[in-house]
C-alpha positions as CSV (number, residue, x, y, z in Angstrom):
1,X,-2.3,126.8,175.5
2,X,-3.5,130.0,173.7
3,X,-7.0,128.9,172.1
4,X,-7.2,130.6,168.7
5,X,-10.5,131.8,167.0
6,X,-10.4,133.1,163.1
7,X,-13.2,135.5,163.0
8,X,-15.1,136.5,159.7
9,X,-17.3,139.8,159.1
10,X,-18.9,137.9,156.2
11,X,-20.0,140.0,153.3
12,X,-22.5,137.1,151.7
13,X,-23.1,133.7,152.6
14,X,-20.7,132.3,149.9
15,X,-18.4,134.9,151.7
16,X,-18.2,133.1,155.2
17,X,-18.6,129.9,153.9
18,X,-14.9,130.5,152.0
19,X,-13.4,131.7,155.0
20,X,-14.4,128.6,157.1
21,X,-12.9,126.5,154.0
22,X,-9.8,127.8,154.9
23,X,-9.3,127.3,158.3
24,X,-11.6,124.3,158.9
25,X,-8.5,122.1,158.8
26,X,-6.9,123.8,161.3
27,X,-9.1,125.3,164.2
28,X,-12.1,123.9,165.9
29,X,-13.8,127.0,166.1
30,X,-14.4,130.2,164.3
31,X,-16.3,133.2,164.9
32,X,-18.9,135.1,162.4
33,X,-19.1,138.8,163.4
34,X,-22.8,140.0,162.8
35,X,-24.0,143.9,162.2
36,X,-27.2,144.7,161.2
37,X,-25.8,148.7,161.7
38,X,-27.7,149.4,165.1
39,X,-24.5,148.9,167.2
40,X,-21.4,148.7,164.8
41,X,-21.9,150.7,162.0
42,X,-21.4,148.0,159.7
43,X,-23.8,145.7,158.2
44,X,-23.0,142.1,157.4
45,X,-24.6,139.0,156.6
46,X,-27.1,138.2,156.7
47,X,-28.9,141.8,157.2
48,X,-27.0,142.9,153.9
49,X,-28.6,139.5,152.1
50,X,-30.5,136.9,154.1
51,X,-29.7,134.2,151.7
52,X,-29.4,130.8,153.3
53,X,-30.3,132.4,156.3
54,X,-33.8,131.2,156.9
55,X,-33.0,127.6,156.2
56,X,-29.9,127.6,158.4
57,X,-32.9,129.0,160.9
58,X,-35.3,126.6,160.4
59,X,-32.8,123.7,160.0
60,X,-33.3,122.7,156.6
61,X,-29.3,123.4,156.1
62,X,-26.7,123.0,158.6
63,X,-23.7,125.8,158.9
64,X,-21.2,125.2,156.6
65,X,-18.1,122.2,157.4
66,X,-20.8,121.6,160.5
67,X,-18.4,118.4,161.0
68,X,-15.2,120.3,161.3
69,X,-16.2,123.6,162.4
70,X,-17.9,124.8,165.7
71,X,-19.7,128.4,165.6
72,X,-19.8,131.3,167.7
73,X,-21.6,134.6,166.6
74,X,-20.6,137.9,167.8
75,X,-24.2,139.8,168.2
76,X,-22.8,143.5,166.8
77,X,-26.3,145.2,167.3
78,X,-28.6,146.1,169.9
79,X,-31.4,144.1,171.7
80,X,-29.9,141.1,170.1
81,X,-32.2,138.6,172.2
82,X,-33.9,137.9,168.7
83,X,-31.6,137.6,166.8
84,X,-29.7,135.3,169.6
85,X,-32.9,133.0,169.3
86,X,-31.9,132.8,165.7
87,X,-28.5,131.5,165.5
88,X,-29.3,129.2,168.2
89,X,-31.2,127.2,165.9
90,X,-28.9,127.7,163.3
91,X,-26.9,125.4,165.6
92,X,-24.0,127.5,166.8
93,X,-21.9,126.7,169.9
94,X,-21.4,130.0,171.3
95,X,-22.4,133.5,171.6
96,X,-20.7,137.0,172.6
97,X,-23.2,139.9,173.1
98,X,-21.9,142.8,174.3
99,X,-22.9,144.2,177.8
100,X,-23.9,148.0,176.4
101,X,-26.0,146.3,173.1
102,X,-28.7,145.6,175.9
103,X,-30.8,146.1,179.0
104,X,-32.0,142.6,179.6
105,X,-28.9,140.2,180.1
106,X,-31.0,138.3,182.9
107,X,-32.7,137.1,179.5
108,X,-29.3,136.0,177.2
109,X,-28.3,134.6,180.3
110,X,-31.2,132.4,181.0
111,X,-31.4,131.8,176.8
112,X,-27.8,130.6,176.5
113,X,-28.3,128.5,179.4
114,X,-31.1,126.9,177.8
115,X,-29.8,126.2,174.7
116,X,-26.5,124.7,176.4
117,X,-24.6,127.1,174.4
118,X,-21.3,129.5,175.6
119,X,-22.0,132.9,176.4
120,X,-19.2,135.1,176.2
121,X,-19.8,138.9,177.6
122,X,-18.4,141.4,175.1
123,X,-17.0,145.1,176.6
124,X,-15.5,148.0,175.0
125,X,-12.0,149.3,176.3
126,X,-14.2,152.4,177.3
127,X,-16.8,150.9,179.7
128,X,-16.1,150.2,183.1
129,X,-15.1,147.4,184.4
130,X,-17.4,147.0,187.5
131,X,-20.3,146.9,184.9
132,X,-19.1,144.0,183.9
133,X,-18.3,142.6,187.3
134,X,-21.6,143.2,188.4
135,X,-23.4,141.5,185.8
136,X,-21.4,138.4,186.3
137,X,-22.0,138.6,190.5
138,X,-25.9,139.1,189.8
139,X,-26.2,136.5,186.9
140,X,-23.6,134.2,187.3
141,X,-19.9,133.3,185.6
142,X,-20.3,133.6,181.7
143,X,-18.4,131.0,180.1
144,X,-15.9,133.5,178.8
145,X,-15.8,137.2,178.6
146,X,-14.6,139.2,175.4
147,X,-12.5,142.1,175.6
148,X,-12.7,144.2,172.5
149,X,-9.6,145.6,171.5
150,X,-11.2,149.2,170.4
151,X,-14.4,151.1,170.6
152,X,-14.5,151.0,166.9
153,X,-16.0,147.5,166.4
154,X,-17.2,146.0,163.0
155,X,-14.6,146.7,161.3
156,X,-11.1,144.5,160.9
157,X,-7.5,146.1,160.9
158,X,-8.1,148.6,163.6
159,X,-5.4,148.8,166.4
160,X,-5.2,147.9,169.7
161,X,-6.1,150.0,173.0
162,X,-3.2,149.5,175.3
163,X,-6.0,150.5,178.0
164,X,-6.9,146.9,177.4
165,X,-3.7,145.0,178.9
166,X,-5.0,146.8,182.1
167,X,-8.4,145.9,181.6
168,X,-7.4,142.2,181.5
169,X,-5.0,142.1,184.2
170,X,-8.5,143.4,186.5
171,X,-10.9,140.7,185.2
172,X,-8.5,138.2,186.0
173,X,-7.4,139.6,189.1
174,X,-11.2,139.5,189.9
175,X,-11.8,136.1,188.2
176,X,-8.6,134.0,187.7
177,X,-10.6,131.1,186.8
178,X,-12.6,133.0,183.9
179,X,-11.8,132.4,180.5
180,X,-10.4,136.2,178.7
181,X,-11.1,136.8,175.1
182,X,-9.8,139.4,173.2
183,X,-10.9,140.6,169.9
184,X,-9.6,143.4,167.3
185,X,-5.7,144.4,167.3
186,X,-4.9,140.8,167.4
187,X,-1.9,139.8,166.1
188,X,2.2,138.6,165.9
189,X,3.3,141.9,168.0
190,X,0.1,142.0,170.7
191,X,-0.7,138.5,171.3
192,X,2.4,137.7,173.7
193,X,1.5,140.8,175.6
194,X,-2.2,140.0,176.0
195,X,-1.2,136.5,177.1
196,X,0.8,137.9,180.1
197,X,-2.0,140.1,181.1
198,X,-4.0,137.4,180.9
199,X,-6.0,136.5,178.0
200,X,-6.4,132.7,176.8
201,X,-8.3,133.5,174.0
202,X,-7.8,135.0,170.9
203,X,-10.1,136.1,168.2
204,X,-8.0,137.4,164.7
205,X,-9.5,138.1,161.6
206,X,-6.7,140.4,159.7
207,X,-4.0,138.8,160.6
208,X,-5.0,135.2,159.8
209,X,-6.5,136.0,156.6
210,X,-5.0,139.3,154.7
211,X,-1.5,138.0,154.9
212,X,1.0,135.2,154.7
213,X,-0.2,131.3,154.7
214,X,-3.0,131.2,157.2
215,X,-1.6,127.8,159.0
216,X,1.0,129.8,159.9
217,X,-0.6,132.3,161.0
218,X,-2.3,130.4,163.0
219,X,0.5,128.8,164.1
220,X,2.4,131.8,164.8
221,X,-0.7,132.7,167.5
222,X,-0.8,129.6,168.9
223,X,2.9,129.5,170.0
224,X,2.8,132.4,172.3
């Protein structure tokens, strides 16, 4: 089955806490996209307003619907080693840092590992795929790589890349076992697509939230 992630460029704290309210009953896992403007030009929280930020940090207040919810960040900035430290004691699952944000992915590697959390690789449509490939045959198998759906990241409603179904179809070819993400351009008239090139994984933010009744939007992903 095709695992469904509702993703959240949060604007405020009380901003992503709403948006996990409203799918908490129906996902296990959500994603929050994070820009502090180095890599996407957006910014988001919590480098537009650090509010809750250091207590999530220091564990004086767990992530919202902790119970229901497991968290993944999507590091949307460059050298995020730091800031990876960060929301690994704020007690998320998962990470995706993209493979061009950084020099050192010997380091995430090795920090993901030992915080027993999922590192997903993030590429753009417009890098190479071999740079990918030979990041995972020096450091090992990620548990899951995330194909961005456009260069233009940190922002929601942009449109797919049909480079991408190509893209896909070569990762898996490479790695059938690996588990394919795919993030931005996400929604009723892609998804079936990307699932027959091979993604199992898909990360929506537009279409789950700006329209319609969000269970059946998730629903509507899910059934591909």
């Amino acid at each position: 089955m095709i695992k469904i992630i509702p993703a959240v460029l949060p604007e405020s704290f009380e901003d992503f806490e709403a948006h996990a309210a409203r799918v908490k009953s129906h996902v296990g896992r959500m994603q929050i996209d994070v820009a502090d403007g180095s890599y996407a030009p957006s910014r988001t929280w919590p480098y537009t307003s650090s509010e809750h930020f250091s207590e999530l940090v220091a564990q004086d207040e767990g992530l919202p619907y902790w119970e229901d919810l497991e968290y993944e960040v999507d590091l949307l900035m460059r050298k995020p080693e730091a800031a990876l430290a960060d929301w690994i004691k704020a007690g998320v699952s998962g990470a995706v840092v993209h493979i061009e944000s950084t020099d050192d992915h010997g380091a995430i590697v090795d920090m993901s590992q030992n915080a027993g959390i999922d590192l997903g690789w993030g590429i753009k449509p417009s890098t190479p795929n071999e740079k990918l490939f030979e990041i995972i045959d020096t450091l090992g198998m990620p548990g899951f790589v995330q194909v961005m759906g456009s260069d233009s990241i940190g922002h929601a409603g942009e449109d797919l890349d049909e480079s991408v179904f190509d893209k896909i179809v070569e990762i898996k070819e490479r790695y059938p076992d690996l588990t394919i993400a795919v993030d931005i351009g996400v929604n009723d008239e892609t998804a079936q697509d990307l699932a027959d090139a091979g993604a199992t994984k898909l990360v929506s933010s537009s279409f789950i939230f700006e329209e319609g009744d969000i269970r059946q939007n998730i629903e509507t992903l899910q059934g591909i």
